[in-house]
N, C-alpha and C positions, 0 to 999 in steps of 0.2 A: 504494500500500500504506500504509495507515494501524496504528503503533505503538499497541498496547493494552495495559493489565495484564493485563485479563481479557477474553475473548473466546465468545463463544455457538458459534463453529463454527470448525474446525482445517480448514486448507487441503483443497482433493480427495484429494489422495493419501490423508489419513485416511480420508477414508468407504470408499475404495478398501481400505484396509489393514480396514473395518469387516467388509464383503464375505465379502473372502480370509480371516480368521480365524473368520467365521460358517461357514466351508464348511468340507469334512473332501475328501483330496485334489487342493488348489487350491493353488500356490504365487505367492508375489505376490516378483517381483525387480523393486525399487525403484531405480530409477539414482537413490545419493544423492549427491552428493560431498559434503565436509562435514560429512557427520551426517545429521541428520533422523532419528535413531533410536531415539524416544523410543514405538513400539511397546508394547513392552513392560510401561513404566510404565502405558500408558493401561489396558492388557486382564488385567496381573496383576495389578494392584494396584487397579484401581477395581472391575474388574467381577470380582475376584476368580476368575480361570478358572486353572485346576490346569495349561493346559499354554503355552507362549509359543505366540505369533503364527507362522504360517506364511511370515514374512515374509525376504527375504535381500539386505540392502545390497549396493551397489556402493563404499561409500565409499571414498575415499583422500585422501591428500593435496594440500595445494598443489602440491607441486615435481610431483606426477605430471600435475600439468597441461597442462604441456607437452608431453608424451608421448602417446603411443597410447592416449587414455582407451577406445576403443571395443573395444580389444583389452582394458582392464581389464574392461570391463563383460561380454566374450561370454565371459570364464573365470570370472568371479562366477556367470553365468546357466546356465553346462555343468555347473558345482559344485554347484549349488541342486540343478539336474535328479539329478546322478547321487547326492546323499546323500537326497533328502527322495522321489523317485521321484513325482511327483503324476501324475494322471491329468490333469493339462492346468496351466500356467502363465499368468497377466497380466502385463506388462509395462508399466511406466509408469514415469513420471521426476518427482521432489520441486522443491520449488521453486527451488534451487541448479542441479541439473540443467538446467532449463528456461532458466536465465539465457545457462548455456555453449550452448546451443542443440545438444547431441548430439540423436540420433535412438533411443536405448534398445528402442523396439518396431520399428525396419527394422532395426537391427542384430540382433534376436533372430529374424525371421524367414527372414533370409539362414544360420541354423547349420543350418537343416537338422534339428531335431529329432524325434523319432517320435511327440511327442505336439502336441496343439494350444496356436499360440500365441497369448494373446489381446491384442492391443495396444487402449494405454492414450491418447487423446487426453483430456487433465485439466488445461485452463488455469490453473496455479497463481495467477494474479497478477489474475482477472477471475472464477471461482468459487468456492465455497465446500465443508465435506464433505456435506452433504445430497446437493447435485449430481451430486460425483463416488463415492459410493454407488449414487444411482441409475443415474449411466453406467454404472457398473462393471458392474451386474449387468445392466443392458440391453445392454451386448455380451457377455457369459458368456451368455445366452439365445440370443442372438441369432446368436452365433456353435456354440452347440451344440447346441440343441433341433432334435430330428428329426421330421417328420411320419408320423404313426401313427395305427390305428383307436382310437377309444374307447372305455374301458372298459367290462367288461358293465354293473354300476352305475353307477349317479350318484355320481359322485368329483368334486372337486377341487382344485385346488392350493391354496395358502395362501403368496402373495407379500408381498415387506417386510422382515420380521424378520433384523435382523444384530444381529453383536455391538454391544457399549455403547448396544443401543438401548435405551427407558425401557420396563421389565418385561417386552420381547419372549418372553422365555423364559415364563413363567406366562402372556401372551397367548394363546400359540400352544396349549398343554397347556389352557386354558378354551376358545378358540374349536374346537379338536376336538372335544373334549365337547360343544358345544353344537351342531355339526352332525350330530356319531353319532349325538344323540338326534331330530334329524329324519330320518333315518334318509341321510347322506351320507359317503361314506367322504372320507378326506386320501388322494390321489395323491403329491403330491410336497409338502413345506414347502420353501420355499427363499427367501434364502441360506441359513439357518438352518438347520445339520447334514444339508445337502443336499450331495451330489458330483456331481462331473462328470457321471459317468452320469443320477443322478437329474436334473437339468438336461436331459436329451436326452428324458428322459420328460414332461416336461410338457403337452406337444400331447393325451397321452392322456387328460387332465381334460376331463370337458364344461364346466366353469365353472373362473373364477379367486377368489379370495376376497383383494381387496384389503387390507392388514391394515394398513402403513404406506407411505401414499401417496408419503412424501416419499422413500422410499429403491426403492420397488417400482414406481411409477406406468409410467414408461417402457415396464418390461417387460412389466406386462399391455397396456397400449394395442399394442405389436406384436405380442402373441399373439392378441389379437383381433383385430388386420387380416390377418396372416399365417395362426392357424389357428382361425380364427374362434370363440375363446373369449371371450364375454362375460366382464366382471368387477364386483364388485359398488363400487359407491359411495359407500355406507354403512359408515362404521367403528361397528362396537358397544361403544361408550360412554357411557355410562347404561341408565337404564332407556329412554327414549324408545327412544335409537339402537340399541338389540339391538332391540326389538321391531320395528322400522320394518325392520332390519335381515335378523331370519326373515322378513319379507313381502318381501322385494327376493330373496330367496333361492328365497322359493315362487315369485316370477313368472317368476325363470328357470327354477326345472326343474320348474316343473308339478306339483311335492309336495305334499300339504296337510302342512304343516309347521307342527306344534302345539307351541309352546314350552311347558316346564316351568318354573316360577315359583317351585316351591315352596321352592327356597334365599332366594326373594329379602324380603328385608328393609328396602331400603332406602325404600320407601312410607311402609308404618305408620311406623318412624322420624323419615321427614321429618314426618307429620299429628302423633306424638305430641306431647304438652303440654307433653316434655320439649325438643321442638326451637323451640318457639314464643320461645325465646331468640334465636333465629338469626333467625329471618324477619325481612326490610327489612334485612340488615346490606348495607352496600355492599361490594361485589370489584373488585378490578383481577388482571384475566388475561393473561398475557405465558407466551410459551412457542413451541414447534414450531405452524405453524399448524394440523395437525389437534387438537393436544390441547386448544390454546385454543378452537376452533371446538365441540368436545366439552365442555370443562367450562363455556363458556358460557351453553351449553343446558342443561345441570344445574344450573347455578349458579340460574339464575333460573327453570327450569319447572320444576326438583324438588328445587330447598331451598330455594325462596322468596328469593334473594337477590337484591339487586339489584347488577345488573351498571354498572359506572360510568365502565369502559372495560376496552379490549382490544388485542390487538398482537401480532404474530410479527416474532421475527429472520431469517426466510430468507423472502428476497423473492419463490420463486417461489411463496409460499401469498400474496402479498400482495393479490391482486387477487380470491380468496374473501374473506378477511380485513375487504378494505375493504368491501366487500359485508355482510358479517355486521355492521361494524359500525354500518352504514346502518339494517342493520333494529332494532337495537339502539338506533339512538339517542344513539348515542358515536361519538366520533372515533378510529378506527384508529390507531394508533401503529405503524409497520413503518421497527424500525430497529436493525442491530445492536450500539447503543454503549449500551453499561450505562449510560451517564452522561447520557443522553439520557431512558433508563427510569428513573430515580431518578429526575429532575428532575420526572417525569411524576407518577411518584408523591408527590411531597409533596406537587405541586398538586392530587391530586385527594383527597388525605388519604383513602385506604378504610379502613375497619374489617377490610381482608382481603384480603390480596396469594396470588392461585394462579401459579406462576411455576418457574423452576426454582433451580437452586441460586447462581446471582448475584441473582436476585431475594431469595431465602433471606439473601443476606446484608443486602441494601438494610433487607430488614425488620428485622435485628434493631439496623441501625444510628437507623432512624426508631421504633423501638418499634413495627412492626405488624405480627403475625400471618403466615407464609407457609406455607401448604401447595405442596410439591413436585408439576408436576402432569407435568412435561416438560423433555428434557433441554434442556441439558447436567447431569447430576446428577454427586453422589459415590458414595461407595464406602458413605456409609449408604442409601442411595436402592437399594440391589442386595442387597434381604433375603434372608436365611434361608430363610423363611418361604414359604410361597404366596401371592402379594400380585400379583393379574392386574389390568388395569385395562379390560379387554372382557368384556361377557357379564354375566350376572344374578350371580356371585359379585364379578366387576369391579366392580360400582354397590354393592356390599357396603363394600367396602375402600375405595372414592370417599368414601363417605359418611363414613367412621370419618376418613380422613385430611382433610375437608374440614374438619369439626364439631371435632375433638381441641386443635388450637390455639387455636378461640376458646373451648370448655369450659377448658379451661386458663387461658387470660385471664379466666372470669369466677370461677375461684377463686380465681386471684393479687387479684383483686377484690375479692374477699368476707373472704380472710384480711385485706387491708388495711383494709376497713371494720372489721374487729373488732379492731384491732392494739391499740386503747387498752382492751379486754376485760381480767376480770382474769387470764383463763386464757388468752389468745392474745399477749398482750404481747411483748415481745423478752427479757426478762428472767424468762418464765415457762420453768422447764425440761421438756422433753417429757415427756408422758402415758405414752408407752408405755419409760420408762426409768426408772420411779417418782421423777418430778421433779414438785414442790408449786409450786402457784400464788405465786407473790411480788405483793407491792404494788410496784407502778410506782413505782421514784424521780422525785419530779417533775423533769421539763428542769431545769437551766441555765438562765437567761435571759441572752442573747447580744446585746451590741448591736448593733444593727439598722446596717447595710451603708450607706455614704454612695455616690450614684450616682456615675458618673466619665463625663464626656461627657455622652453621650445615650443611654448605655445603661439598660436597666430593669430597676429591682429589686424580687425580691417580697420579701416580709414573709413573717417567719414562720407567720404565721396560714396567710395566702393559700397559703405554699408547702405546708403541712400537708392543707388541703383540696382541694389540687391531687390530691395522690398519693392522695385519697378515688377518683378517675374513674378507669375501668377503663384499663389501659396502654396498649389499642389507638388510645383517641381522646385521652389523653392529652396528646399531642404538636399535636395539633390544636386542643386547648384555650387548653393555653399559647399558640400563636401566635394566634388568633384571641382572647387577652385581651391579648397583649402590641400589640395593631395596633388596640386597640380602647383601650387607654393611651395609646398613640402618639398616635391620634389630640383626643386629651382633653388633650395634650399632658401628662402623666404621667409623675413617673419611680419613682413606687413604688407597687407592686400590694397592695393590701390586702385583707383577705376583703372589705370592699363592693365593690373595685375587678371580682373577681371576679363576686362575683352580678349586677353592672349589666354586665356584659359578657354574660354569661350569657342576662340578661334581651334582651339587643340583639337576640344575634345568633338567638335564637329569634323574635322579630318574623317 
């Protein structure tokens, strides 16, 4: 077990606890001891949901250690049953748990209960919660789904979707829509506001419609061995992967399945003259391996960007990953220490980090640009608003959240270029507060900095036309003139120092 500050993924038990709180009639008894009870925080406060987690500790003390912990645990689990009533319970043990080596799912099978119980095998100390997500709901499946005829229409299911997953809720509300309109009903959605019951129906879908591989995969590959329901491949992300997406859908049920377009925007956009700012900007994408695998593909087939590397934290997407990044061109990164992906990124200096919300910080610690594409996210990541990221309105919202921070960057750019303007100054007061242009007091002149060591100093000139280049490559500037002084053996950067640096490193 390796100590972090920050971490890409929370032990099994979380995904576990993802699951059980996506579902309505599900109760998840957690053998904690200790704690482990930080539930709550994760589902009320980030993903902001109106009701707590379905979840019910076993915790207690040290001194009950000694004692009859399993007699603690089978009156915590008869407690759950008889105040929350679910239509079925999981059982599974936290990382503390695991240590003392109790047994929490054989002790809950021996009470004898009238509903089903579903035990939890969730290696705390060897997996991660992607994992125990998709265990989780591959034994809720697996242990509940009844074989049945199929429905008179063409239905089917929509697997994946739990809580705190990135925009599952508006996923699921687009990819319906976009199957009603080939004319396909939803059978079951599940984990996602699906029950027990609903769970038993699943068999009646003629297809499954994979939606989040990393939490659902399990479950459709057994429903298609067990009841023989194909599942589709394809997640619909972009414009490519929805279109590609309807044709993987017309091949299984034989539909002519004629997609609707007319929301979509995100084309013209990319060809307008106003996006010809973007094209050739370099990206670094890090994230869950399907979103990276997805904004890859958009990054470079439909915004013209160049991709300059890529990477997932959870190893079981590692080996498509490595795969993509082969054809790409770049070297895969599959690793989940933030400090491993920083280091990555200064060396590759992009113009545009797509990432999740540790990436988000990286960038604003190196000055570059990060669009949110995949979790782990915050609680601003979980809008208001309808913001899907599948389907033809999905490549809508991509677009707007890909393009917004470097448009952003190239005004922070353009004010700074005009900063010595007589009406943009720092001493001009704003336009819309009836405030008059002032003359610039000339600077101060400041004696110039004596080096110390071996360290380098710029000069005022130098440091003034510094902060002329947009803040994205800024950082990249600086060091590639300070290593270009270095090597001139240099210890003060002057504006020529600059422009013969400039001139170099464009050779």
């Amino acid at each position: 077990m390796k100590l972090t500050v920050w971490t890409y993924e929370g032990p099994p038990h979380v995904g576990a606890m993802r699951v059980a709180t996506a579902m309505k009639g599900l109760h998840y008894v957690l053998h904690a001891p200790q704690g482990d009870t930080y539930a709550d925080l994760l589902f009320t406060m980030i993903e902001r949901r109106n009701h707590r987690p379905p979840v019910t500790y076993t915790t207690f003390q040290a001194r009950d250690l000694g004692s009859d912990t399993a007699t603690l645990f089978k009156q915590s689990c008869q407690e759950a049953v008889d105040r929350f009533d679910p239509q079925a319970i999981i059982v599974g043990a936290s990382c503390t748990a695991e240590l003392i080596q109790d047994d929490p799912a054989g002790l809950a099978e021996t009470m004898g209960l009238s509903i089903p119980v579903i035990p939890l095998e969730l290696p705390s100390y060897q997996r991660k919660e992607n994992f125990g997500a998709d265990e989780t709901f591959y034994q809720i499946v697996k242990n509940l789904a009844q074989p049945q005829d199929r429905t008179a229409r063409v239905t089917c299911n929509i697997l994946g979707p739990t809580a705190l997953g990135f925009r599952h809720r508006d996923d699921v509300e687009e990819i319906t829509g976009l199957l009603s309109d080939l004319g396909i009903d939803v059978n079951v959605v599940a984990p996602l506001g699906a029950t027990p019951a609903d769970i038993a129906r699943l068999p009646a879908a003629h297809f499954n419609v994979l939606l989040s591989p990393e939490t659902g995969e399990s479950a459709a590959r057994w429903l298609e061995k067990t009841h023989s329901q194909p599942f589709t491949k394809i997640v619909p992300i972009g414009v490519g992967a929805t279109r590609d997406f309807i044709a993987e859908v017309a091949t299984i049920t034989g539909l002519p399945c004629k997609p609707d377009e007319s929301r979509l925007r995100m084309p013209w956009w990319s060809r307008s003259v106003d996006s010809t700012y973007l094209t050739g900007k370099r990206v670094f994408i890090f994230g869950d391996g399907t979103h990276v695998a997805a904004h890859a593909r958009i990054a470079r087939d439909e915004m013209g960007f160049e991709v300059v590397g890529i990477g997932c934290y959870n190893r079981e997407m590692a080996r498509p990953i490595r795969a993509l990044a082969k054809e790409y061109g770049v070297e895969a990164l599959i690793s989940d220490d933030y400090l491993e992906v920083e280091q990555t990124i200064e060396a590759l200096s992009p113009e545009m980090i797509l990432g999740t919300q540790m990436e988000r910080h990286i960038g604003k610690r190196l000055g570059i640009p990060c669009a949110v594409i995949s979790a782990p996210v915050h609680v601003q990541d979980y809008p208001a608003r309808y913001s899907p990221q599948v389907g033809f309105e999905g490549a809508n919202v991509i677009f707007d959240t890909l393009i917004h921070p470097l448009v952003m960057g190239l005004e922070e750019h353009l004010l700074t270029m005009f900063r010595d303007d007589f009406e943009f100054h720092d001493d001009a007061g704003p336009s819309h507060h009836g405030g008059k242009a002032k003359a610039r007091v000339d600077d101060v002149e400041t004696p110039t900095p004596q080096p110390q060591d071996d360290n380098i100093i710029w000069l005022s000139d130098a440091e003034k036309e510094l902060k002329k280049i947009p803040f994205f490559v800024r950082g990249k500037a600086r060091r590639n003139t300070e290593t270009f002084a270095m090597e001139k053996g240099l210890h003060e950067i002057s504006l020529d120092t600059l422009y013969e640096a400039k001139a170099h490193y464009a050779r």
